[in-house]
C-alpha positions as CSV (number, residue, x, y, z in Angstrom):
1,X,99.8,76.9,124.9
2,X,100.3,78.9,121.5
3,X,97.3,78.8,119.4
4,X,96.7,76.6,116.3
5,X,97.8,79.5,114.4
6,X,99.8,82.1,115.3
7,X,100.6,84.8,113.0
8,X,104.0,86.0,113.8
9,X,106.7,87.3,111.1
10,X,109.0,84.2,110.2
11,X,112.0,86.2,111.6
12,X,110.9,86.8,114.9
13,X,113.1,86.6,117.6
14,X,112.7,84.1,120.4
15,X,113.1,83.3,124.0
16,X,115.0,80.0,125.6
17,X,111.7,78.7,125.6
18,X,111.1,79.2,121.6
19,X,108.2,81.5,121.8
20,X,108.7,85.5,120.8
21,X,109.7,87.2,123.9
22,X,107.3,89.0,125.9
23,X,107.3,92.5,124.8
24,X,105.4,95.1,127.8
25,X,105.5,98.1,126.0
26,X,103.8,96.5,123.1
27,X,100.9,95.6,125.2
28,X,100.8,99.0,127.0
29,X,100.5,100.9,123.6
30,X,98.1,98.9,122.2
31,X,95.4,99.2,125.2
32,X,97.0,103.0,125.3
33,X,95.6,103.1,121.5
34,X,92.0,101.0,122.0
35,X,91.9,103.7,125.2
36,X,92.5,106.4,122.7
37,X,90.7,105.9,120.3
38,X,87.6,105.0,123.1
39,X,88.0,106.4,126.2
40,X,84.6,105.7,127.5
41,X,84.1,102.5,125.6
42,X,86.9,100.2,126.3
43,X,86.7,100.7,130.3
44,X,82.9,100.1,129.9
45,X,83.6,96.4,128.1
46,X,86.3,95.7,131.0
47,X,83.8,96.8,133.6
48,X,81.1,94.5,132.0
49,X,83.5,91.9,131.1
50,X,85.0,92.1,134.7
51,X,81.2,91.8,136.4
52,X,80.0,88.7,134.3
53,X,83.1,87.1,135.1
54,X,83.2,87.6,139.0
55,X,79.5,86.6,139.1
56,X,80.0,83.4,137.6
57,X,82.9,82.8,140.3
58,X,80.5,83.4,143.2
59,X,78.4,80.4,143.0
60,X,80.2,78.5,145.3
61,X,79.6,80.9,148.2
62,X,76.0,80.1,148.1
63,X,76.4,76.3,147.5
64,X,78.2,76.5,151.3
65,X,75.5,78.5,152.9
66,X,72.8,76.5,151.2
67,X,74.6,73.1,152.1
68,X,75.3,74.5,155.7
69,X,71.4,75.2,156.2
70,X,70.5,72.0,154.9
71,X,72.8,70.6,157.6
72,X,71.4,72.4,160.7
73,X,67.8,71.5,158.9
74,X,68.9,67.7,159.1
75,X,70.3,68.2,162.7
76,X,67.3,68.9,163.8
77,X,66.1,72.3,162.4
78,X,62.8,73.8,161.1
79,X,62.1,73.3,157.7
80,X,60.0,76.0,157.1
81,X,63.0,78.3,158.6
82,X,65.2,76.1,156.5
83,X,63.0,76.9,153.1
84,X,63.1,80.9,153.4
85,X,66.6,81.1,154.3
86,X,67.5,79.0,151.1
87,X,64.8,81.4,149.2
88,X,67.1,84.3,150.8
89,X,70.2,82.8,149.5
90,X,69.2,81.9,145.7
91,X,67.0,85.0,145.3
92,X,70.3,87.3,145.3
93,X,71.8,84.9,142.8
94,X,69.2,84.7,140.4
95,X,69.3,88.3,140.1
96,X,72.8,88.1,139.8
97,X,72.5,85.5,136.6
98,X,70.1,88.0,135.0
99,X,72.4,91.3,135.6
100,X,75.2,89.1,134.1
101,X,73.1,87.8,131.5
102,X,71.9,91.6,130.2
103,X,76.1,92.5,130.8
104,X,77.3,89.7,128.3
105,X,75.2,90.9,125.8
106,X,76.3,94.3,126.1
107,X,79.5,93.1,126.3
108,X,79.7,91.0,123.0
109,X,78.0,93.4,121.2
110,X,80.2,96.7,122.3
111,X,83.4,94.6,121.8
112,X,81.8,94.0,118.1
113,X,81.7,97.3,117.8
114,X,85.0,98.5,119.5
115,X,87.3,96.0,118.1
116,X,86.2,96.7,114.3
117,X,86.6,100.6,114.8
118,X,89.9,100.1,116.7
119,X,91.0,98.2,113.6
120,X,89.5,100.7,111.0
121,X,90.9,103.8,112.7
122,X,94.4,101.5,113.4
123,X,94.3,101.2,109.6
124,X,93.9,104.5,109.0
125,X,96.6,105.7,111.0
126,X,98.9,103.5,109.7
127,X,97.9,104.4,106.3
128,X,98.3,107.9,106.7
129,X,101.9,107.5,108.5
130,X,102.9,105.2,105.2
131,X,102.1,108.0,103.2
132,X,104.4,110.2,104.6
133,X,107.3,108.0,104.5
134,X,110.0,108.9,102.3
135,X,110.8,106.9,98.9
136,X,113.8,105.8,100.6
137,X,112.1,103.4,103.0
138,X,109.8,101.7,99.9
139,X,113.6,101.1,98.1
140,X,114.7,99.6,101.2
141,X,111.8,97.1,102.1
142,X,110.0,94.7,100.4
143,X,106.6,96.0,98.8
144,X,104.8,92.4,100.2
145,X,106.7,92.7,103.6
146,X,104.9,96.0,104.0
147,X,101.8,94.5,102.7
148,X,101.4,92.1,105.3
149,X,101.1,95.0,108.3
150,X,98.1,95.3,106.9
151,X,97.0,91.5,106.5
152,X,98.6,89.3,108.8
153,X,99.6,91.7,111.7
154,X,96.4,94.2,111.9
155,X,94.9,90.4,112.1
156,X,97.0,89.5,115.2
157,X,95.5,92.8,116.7
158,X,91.9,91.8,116.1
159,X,92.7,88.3,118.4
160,X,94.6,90.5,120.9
161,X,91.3,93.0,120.9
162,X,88.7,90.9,120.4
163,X,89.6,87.3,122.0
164,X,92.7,87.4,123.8
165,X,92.6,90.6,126.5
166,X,88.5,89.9,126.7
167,X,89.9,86.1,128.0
168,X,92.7,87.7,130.1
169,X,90.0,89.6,132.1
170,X,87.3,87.1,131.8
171,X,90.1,84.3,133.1
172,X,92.1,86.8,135.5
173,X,89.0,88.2,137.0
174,X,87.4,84.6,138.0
175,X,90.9,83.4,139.4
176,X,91.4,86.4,141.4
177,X,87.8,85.8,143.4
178,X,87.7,82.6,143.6
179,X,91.8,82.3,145.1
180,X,90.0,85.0,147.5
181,X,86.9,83.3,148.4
182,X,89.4,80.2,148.6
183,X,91.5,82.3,151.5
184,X,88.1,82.9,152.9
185,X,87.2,79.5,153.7
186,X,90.5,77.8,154.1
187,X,94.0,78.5,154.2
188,X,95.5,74.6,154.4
189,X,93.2,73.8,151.5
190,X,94.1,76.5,149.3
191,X,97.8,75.9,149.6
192,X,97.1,72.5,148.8
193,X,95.4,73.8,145.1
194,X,98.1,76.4,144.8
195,X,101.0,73.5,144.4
196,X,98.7,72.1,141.7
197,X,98.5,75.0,139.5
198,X,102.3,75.3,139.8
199,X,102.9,71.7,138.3
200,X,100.4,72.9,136.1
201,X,102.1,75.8,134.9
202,X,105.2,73.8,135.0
203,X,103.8,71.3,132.4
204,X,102.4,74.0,130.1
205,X,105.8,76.3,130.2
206,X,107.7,73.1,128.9
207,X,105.0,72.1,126.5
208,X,104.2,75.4,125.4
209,X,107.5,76.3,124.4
210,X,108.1,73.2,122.4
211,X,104.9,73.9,120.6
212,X,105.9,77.5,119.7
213,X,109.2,76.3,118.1
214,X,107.4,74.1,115.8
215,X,104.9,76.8,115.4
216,X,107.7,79.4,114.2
217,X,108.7,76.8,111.8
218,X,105.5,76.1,110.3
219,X,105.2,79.9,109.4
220,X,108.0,80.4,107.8
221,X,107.2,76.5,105.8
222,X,103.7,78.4,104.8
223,X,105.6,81.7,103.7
224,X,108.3,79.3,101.9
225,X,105.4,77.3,100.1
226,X,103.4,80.3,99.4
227,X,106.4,82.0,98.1
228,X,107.3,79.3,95.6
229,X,103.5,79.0,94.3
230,X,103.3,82.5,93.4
231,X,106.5,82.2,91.6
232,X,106.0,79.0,89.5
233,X,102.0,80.9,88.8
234,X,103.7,84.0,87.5
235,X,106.5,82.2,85.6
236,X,104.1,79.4,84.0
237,X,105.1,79.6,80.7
238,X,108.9,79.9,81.4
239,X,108.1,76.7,83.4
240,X,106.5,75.1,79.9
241,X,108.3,75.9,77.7
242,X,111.9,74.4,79.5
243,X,110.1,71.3,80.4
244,X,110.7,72.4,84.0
245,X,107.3,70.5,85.3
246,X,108.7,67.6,87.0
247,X,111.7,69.8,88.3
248,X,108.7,72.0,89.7
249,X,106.6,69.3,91.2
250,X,109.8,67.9,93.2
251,X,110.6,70.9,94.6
252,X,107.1,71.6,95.8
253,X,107.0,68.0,97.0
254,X,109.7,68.7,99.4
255,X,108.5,72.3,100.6
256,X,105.0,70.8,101.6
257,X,106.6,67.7,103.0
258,X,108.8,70.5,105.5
259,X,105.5,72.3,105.9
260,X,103.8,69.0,107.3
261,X,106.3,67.7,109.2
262,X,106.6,71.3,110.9
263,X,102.7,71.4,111.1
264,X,102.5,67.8,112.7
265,X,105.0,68.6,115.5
266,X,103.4,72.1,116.1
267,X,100.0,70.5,116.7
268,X,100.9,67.0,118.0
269,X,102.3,69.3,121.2
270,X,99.7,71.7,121.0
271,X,97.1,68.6,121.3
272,X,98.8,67.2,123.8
273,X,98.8,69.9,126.4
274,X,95.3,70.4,126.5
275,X,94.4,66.8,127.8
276,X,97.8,66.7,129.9
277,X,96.4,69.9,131.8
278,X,93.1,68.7,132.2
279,X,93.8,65.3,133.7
280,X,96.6,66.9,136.1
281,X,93.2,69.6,137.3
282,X,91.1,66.3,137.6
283,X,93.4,64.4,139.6
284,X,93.6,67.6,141.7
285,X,90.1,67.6,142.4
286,X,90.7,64.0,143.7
287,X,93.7,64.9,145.6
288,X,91.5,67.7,147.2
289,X,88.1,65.3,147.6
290,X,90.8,62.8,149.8
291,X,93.1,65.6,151.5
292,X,90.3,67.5,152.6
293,X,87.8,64.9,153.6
294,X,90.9,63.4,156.1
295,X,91.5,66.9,157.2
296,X,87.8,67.3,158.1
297,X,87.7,63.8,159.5
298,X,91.4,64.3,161.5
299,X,89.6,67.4,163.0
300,X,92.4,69.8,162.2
301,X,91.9,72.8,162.9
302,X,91.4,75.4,160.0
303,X,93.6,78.7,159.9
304,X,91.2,80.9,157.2
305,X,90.3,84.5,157.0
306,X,86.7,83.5,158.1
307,X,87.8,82.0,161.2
308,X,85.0,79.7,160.6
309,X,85.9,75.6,161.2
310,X,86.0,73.0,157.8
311,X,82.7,71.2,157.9
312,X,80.9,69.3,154.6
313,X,79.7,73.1,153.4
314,X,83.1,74.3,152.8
315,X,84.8,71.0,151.4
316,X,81.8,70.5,148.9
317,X,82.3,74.3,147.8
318,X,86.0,74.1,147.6
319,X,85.7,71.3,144.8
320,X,83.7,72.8,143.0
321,X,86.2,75.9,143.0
322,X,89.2,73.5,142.5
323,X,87.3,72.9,138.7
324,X,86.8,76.8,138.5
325,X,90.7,77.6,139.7
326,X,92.6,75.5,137.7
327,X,90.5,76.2,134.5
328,X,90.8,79.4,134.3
329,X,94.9,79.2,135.3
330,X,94.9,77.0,132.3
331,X,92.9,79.4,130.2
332,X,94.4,82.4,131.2
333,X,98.0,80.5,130.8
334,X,97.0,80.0,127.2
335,X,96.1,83.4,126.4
336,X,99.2,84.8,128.0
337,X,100.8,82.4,125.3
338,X,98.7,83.8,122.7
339,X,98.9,87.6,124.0
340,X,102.7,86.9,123.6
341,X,102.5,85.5,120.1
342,X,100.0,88.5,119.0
343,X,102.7,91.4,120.4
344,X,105.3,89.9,117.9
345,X,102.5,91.4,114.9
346,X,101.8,94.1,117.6
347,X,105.5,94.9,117.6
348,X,105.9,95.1,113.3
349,X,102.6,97.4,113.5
350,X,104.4,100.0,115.9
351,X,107.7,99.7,114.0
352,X,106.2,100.4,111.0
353,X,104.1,103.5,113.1
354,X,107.5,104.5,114.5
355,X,109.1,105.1,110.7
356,X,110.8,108.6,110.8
357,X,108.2,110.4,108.0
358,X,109.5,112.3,105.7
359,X,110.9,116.3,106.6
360,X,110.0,119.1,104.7
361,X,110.9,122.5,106.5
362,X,109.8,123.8,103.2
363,X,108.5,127.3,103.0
364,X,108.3,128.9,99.5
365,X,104.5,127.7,98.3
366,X,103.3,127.3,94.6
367,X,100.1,129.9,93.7
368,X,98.0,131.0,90.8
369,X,99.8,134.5,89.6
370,X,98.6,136.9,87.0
371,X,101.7,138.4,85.1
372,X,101.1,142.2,84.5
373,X,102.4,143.8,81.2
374,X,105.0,145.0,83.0
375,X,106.0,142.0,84.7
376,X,104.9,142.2,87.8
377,X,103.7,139.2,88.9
378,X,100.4,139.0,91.8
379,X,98.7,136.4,92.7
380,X,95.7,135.4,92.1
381,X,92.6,132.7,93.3
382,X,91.9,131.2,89.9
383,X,93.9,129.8,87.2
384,X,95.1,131.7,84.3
385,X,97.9,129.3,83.0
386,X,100.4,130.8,85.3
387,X,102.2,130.0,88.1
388,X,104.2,131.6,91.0
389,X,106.4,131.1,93.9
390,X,105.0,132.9,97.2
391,X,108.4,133.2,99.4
392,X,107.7,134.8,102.8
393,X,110.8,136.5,104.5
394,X,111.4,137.2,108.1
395,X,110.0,140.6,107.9
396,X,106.9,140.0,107.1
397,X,107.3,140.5,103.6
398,X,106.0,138.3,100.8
399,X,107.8,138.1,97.3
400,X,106.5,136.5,94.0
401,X,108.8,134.9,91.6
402,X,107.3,133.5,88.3
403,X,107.8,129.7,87.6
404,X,109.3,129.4,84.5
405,X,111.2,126.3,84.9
406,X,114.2,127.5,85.7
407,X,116.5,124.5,87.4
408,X,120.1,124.0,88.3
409,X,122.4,121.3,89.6
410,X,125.5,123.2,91.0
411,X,128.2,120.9,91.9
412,X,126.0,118.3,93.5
413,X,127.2,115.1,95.2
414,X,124.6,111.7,96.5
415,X,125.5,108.9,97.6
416,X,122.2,106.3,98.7
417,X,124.6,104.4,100.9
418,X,127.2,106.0,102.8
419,X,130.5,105.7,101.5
420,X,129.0,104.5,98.0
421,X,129.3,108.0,96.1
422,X,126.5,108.1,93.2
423,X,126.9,111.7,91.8
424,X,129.7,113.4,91.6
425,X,130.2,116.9,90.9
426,X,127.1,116.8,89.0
427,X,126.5,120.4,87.2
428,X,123.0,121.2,85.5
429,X,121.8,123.7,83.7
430,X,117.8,123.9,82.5
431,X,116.8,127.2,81.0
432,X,113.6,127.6,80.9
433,X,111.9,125.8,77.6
434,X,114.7,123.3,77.3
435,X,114.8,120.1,76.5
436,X,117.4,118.3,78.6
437,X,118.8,114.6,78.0
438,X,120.3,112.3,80.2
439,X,122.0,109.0,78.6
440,X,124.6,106.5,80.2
441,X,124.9,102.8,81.0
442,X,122.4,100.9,83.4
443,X,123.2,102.3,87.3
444,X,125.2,106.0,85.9
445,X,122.9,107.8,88.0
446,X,120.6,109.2,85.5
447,X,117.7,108.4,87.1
448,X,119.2,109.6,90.8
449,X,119.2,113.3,89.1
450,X,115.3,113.3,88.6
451,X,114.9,112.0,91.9
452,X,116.8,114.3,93.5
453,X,115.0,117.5,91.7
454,X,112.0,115.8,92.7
455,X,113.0,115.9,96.3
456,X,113.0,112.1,96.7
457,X,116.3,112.3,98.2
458,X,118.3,114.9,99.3
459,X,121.7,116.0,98.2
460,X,124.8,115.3,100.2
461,X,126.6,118.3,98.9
462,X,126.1,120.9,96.5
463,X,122.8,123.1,95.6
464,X,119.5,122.7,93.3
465,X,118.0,126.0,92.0
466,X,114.3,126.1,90.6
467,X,113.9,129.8,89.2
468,X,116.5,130.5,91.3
469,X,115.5,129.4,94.8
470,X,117.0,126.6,96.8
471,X,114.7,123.7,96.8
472,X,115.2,122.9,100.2
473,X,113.1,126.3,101.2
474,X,110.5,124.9,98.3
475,X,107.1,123.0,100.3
476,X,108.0,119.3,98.8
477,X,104.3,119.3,97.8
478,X,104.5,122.4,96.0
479,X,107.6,121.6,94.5
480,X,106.3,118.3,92.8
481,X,102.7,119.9,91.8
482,X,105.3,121.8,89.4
483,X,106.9,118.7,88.0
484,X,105.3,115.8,85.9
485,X,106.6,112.6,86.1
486,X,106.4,109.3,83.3
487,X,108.1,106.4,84.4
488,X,109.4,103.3,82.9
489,X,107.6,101.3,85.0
490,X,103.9,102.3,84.3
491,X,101.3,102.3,87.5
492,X,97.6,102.1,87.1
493,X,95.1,102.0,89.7
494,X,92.0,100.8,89.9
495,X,88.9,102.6,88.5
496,X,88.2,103.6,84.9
497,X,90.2,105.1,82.2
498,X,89.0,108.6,82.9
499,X,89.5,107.9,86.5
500,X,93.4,107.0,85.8
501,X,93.6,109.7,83.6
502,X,92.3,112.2,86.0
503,X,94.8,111.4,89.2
504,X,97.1,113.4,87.4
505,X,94.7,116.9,88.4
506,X,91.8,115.5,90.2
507,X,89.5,118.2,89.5
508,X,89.9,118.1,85.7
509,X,87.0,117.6,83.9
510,X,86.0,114.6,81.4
511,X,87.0,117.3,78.0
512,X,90.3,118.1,79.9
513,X,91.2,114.6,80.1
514,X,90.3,113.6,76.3
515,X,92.0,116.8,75.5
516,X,95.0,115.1,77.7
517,X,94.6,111.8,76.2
518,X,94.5,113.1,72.2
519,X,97.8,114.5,72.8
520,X,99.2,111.9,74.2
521,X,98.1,109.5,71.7
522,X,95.5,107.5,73.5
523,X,92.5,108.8,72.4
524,X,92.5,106.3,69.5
525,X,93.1,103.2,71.8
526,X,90.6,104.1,74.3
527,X,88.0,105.0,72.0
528,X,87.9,101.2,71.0
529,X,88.1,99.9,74.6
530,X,84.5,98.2,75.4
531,X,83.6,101.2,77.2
532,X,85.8,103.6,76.4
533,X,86.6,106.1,78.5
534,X,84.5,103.9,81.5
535,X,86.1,100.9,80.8
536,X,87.2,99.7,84.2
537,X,90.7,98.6,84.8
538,X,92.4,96.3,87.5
539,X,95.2,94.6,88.3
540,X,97.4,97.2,87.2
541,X,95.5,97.4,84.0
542,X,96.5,94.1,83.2
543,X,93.8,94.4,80.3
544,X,96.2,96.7,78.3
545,X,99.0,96.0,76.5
546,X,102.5,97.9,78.1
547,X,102.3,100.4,75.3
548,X,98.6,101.5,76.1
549,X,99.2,101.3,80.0
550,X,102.0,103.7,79.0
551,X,100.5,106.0,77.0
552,X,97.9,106.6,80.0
553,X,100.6,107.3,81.9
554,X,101.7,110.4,79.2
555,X,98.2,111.2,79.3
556,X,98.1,111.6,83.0
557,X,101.0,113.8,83.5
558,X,99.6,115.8,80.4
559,X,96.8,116.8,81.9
560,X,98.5,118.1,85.0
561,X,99.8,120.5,82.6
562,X,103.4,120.9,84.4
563,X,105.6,123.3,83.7
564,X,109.0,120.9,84.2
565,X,108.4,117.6,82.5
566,X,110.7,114.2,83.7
567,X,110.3,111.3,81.1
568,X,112.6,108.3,82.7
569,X,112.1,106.4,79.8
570,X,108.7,107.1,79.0
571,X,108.5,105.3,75.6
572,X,111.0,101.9,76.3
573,X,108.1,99.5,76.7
574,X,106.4,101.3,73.2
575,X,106.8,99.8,69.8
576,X,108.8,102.1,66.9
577,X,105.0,102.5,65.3
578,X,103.4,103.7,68.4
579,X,106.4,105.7,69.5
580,X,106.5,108.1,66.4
581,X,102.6,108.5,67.4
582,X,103.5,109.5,71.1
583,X,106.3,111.3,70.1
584,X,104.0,113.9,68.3
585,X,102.2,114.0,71.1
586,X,105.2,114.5,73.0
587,X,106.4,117.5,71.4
588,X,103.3,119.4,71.9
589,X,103.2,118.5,75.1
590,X,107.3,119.3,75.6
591,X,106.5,123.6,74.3
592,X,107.1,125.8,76.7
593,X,108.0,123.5,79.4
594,X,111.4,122.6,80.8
595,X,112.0,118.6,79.8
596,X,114.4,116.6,81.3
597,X,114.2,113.1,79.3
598,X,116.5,109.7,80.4
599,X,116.4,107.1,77.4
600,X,118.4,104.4,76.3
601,X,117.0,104.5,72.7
602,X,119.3,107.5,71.1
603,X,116.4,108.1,68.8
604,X,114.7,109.8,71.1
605,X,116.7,112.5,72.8
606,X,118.5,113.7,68.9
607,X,116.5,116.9,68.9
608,X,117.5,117.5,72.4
609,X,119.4,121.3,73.2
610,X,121.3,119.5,75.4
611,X,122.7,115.7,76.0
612,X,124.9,115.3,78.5
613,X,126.6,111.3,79.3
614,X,126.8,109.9,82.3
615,X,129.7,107.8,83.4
616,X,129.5,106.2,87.2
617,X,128.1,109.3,88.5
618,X,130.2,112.1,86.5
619,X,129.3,114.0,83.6
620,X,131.5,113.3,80.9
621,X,130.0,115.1,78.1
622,X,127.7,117.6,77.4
623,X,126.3,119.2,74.4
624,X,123.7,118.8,71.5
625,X,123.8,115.8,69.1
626,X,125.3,117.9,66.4
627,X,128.4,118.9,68.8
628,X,128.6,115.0,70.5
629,X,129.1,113.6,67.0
630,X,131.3,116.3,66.0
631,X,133.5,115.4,69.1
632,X,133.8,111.5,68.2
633,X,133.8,110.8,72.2
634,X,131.6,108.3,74.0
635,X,128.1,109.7,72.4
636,X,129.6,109.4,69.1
637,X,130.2,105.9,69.4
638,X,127.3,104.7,71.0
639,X,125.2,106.4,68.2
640,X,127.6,104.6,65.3
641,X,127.8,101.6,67.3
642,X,124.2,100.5,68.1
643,X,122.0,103.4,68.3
644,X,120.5,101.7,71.6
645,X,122.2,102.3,75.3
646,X,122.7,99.2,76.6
């Protein structure tokens, strides 16, 4: 029987019976991970789980002795003799009781322990393998569906760890001695309980899977409701001001009415299991109580292990394992269900684990250089405000080039999708101190240029020189310490200003960031902010207007003092009075640095040396404004025609 909530991925596939197929190698890598992580510890909360469990079965061994002395006692026996040999046989128990007593505790609290660092260190591995995926895989999938590895799945793992393999043992471990005590005693008997199990078994299989079906459905209802909540939430006032309330409400109305109606059949099956199993164990207890006592009173004789005959001991003792058998077959059938359910999140963890990181077979590093007067360039262990690449050859060798910002595109082809060409033929050239411009309709591929000299994606065809060497042979961290980067789509975290400020070079210090942020423009802003440079920011600094959140952003790649400069759009979501304020700042911080700006707004890129238009992918003119408008081609009448790309 599935539990009352399992957390499986809407899309999961399912078996003929409606429940998410039973995946092995999920299970296997998930104790291979709890062993990994605690080789010493996990097998020391089996052991312990394993002992408590198999002392609780063994009761019904000493009920049959202590019945069986009690019988010779009343056929005639000494009841002194009687008393110690009872003593004899509950002594051993007690003690028993008391080791399993002390092994629970251990146990609970060392499973506290294990499955909370199993789900901290899981976390952290996962984390670390998401940060070395490539871009490409965060374009492909949705930022929520990623999300929820870390919510809803990890979650499944903590049942699995914590509830579900601890009752597998528990469960497995007491079924396991008691079917053997069970063979001890009597064979006939035991068969008899074994064809009750199956119908039990057969019962919950049928049940179970009905109840999973309706279970899959109520998830994705719950990720259907949720869904549309969070969308009528963010779009309240679009929802107001069309009147669209009623609309909304009806269309709410029916996606809870689905989620009940998929909720009611999940747990009206669920519920009905539990009593269905239980009645079928109680009537075979009965069926046990009347076979047996017939058996005893037929004087069959009684094939066991034991060889010893079935008298009142051994029948008493059997019902009382008949209770303990079938309980725990119905327990542990359950929390196969649920160990099934659980390796569908299992399964999404491991996939997202399994994600081919991101190569870099770079070589050529980025290092602190002293240029002598002469030009020789040597590196150095502190920073003097230049830069070098340290290329190592075969031989042994090292070589340092300068970075001056040097970068060309050389006949370069992408496509993101295969057969789907992007660029095409796509020549560059960036001396160093340049200010490059990119400008084209929506989707040209203006933006697929910076990501490519970023190393976000790699070409298809072609070559991309910075100073001269092939980026490929360029460490991609290295290669993007070089480069500063303002998007259109601003991203702050959370922590203060300063502390925003400051993830563009994480050791510069408080002056180095004001210095950062007067350049930018932001000084004035954030000096009237409650507490300035401390005032805290969350939620995407949702406190900020899209101009200030942008103007952080400047400030952040300004203090990381690049020498190459990408601005994809960096002042779109800035008003025409802050813009001529940030594009002061941008100047200063443009000197001496190769720029490569994409804008829609023609305004900005004018005092460009070079503006080249984009077309589906090809360059289809190139050249400053002065020589665009002079050639009265596509430039020329964008700029006459609404001096804004659209």
């Amino acid at each position: 029987m599935p539990r009352n909530n399992p957390r499986i991925s809407a899309d999961t596939p399912l078996d003929k019976r409606g429940r998410p197929p039973f995946n092995l190698s999920a299970v296997k890598r998930t104790v291979g991970l709890v062993m990994e992580f605690y080789p010493r510890l996990f097998p020391a909360v089996c052991i312990l789980t394993i002992f408590s469990s198999a002392v609780s079965a063994i009761p019904s061994i000493f009920t049959q002795k202590v019945i069986a002395i009690i019988g010779e006692w009343m056929d005639g026996g000494d009841w002194a003799t009687a008393k110690g040999l009872i003593v004899a046989q509950i002594t051993p128990l007690i003690v028993l009781y008391v080791l399993s007593l002390i092994a629970v505790v251990l146990q609970t609290q060392l499973s506290a322990i294990l499955t909370q660092g199993f789900l901290s260190k899981l976390r952290r591995r996962l984390f670390d393998r998401m940060q070395d995926l490539p871009i490409r895989y965060f374009d492909s999938h949705k930022h929520g569906d990623i999300m929820s590895h870390y919510t809803n799945d990890i979650d499944t793992l903590r049942e699995l760890v914590s509830q579900s393999i601890p009752a597998v043992l528990r469960s497995g471990s007491i079924v396991v001695v008691v079917f053997c005590i069970m063979l001890w005693y009597s064979l006939p008997l035991t068969g008899m309980i074994v064809l009750g199990v199956a119908a039990m078994m057969l019962v919950s299989g049928k049940l179970g899977g009905g109840s999973a079906r309706f279970f899959v459905a109520q998830q994705k209802s719950v990720a259907a409701t949720e869904g549309f909540i969070q969308e009528m939430m963010a779009g309240q006032k679009v929802v107001k001001v069309f009147n669209h309330e009623a609309q909304a409400a009806a269309d709410f109305d029916r996606l809870n009415e689905e989620l009940c109606e998929n909720a009611r059949r999940a747990h009206a099956y669920a519920n009905t299991l539990a009593p269905i199993i239980m009645n079928i164990g109680n009537i075979l207890y009965v069926l046990i109580a009347v076979l047996g006592g017939a058996y005893l009173l037929a004087g069959l004789p009684n094939p066991s292990i034991s060889g010893m005959a079935l008298d009142i001991s051994i029948l008493v003792a059997f019902l009382n394992m008949t209770k303990q058998f079938t309980g725990n077959v119905n327990q542990l059938t359950q929390q196969v269900n649920a160990v099934v359910m659980g390796m569908a999140g299992a399964g999404r963890v491991f996939q997202l684990m399994d994600e081919e990181p991101e190569t870099d077979n770079g070589y050529v590093t980025l290092v602190n250089a002293e240029i002598a007067p002469d030009g020789t360039v040597s590196e150095t262990d502190h920073h003097t405000g230049h830069w070098a690449w340290k290329h190592p050859h075969g031989d042994g060798t090292l070589t340092y080039t300068e970075l001056k910002g040097d970068v060309r595109l050389v006949d370069v082809d992408f496509s993101y999708v295969e057969g789907k060409q992007v660029l095409t033929d796509v020549n560059v050239f960036a001396e160093p101190g340049q200010k490059v411009a990119f400008v084209g309709a929506t989707g040209a591929g203006k933006t697929t240029i910076t990501n490519l000299i970023n190393r976000f994606y790699d070409i298809e065809d072609g070559k991309i020189r910075y100073d001269g060497i092939n980026i490929n042979k360029i460490r991609k961290a290295d290669l993007r310490r070089s480069l500063g980067l303002v998007l259109q789509e601003t991203n702050l975290f959370t922590g203060t200003v300063m502390d925003n400020i400051r993830y563009g070079k994480l050791d510069a210090t408080d002056e180095e960031c004001r210095a950062a942020a007067r350049l930018a423009g932001a000084d004035d802003f954030i000096t009237r902010l409650p507490q300035g440079y401390n005032t805290p920011l969350t939620g995407n600094g949702s406190n900020l207007s899209q101009g200030q959140r942008q103007l952080l952003a400047i400030a952040r790649a300004a203090v990381a003092d690049p020498p190459v400069m990408i601005l994809d759009e960096a002042t779109s979501s800035i008003d025409t009075r802050t813009e001529a304020i940030v594009q002061r700042g941008m100047d200063k911080l443009m000197e001496d640095r190769t720029v490569f700006v994409i804008a829609h707004r023609l305004s900005t890129v004018m005092d460009s040396d070079v503006i080249m238009v984009l077309d589906h992918g090809k360059i289809i003119e190139r050249g400053s404004h002065e020589e665009l408008i002079a050639e009265k081609g596509t430039y020329y009448r964008l700029y006459t025609g609404a001096f804004e790309l659209e």
